[in-house]
C-alpha positions as CSV (number, residue, x, y, z in Angstrom):
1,X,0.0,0.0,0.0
2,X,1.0,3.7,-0.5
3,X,2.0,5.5,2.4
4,X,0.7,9.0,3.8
5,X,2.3,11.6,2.2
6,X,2.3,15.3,3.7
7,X,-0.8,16.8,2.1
8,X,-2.9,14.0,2.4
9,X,-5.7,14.9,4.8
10,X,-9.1,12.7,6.2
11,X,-11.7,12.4,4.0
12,X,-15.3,11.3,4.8
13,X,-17.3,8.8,2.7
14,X,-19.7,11.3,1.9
15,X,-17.0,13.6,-0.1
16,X,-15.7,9.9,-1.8
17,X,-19.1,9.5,-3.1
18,X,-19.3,12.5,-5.2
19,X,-15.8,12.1,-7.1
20,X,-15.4,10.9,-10.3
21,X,-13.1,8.1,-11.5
22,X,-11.3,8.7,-14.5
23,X,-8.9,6.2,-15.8
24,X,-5.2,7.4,-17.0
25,X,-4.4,4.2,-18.6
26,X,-7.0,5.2,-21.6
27,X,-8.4,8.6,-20.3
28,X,-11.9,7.3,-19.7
29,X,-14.7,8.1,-17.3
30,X,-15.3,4.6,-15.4
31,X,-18.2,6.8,-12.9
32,X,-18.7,7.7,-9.4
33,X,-17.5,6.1,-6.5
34,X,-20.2,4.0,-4.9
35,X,-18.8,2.2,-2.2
36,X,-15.2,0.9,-0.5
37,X,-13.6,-2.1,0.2
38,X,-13.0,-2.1,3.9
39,X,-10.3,-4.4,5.4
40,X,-11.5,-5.0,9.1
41,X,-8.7,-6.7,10.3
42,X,-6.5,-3.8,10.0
43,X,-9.1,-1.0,8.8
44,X,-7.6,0.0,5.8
45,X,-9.6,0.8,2.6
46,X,-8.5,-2.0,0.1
47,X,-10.8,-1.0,-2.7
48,X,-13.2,1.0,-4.2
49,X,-16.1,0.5,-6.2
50,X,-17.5,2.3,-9.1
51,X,-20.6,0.6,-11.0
52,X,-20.1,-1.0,-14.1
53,X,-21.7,-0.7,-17.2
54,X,-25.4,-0.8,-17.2
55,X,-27.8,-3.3,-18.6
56,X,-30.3,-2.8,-21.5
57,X,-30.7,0.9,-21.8
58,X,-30.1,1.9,-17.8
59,X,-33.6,0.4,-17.0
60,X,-32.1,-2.4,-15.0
61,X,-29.6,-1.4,-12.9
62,X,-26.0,-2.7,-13.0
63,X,-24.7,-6.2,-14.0
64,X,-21.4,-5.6,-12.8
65,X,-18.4,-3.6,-10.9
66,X,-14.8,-2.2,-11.1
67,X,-13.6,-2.6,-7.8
68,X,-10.3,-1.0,-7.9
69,X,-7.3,-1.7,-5.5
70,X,-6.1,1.3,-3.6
71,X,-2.8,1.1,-4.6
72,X,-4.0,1.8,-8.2
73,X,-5.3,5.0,-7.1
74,X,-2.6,7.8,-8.3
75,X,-4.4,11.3,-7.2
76,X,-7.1,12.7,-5.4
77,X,-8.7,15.7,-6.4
78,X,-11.5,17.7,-5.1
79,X,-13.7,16.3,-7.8
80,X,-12.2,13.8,-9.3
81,X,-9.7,10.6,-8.6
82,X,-7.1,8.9,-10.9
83,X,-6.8,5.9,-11.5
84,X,-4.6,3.9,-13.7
85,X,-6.0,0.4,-14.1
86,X,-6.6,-2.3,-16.6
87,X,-10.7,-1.8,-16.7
88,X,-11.7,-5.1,-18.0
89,X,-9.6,-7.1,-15.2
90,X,-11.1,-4.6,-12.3
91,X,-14.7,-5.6,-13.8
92,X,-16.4,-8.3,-11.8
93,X,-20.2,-9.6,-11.9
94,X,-22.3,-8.4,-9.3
95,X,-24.2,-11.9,-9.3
């Protein structure tokens, strides 16, 4: 895992929810955060998790999830977070 740096601060849930994911590897908008990954051994964040694509039109929800290691995460922003993945191996069926 990434350590702490100097300017990073504490961030509440809330704030996560509201930033958008964008990926570096091919520049594309992968969505919003929707929930994390929580580790309660050791309460660290492992992951977060952006809905996938959605089925048939947006009528039925989402099929599926990127759930994207924290390490992956390069910046935080006030609106939007970084991320340099490989989208199709962070996708995973929500079934």
């Amino acid at each position: 895992m990434k350590e702490c740096r100097n300017e990073c601060k504490n961030i509440r849930f809330c704030e996560l929810r509201q930033r958008e994911v964008i990926n570096l590897c091919d520049g594309k908008r992968l969505g919003c955060v929707a929930d994390i990954l929580l580790n309660m051994c050791n309460g660290c964040v492992e992951a977060i998790i952006v809905p996938g694509p959605v089925k048939m039109c947006g009528l039925f929800g989402y099929d599926a999830e990127y759930i994207i290691p924290f390490e992956c995460i390069c910046k935080m922003g006030p609106d939007i977070i970084l991320v340099e993945v490989v989208a199709e191996k962070c996708l995973k069926s929500c079934k």
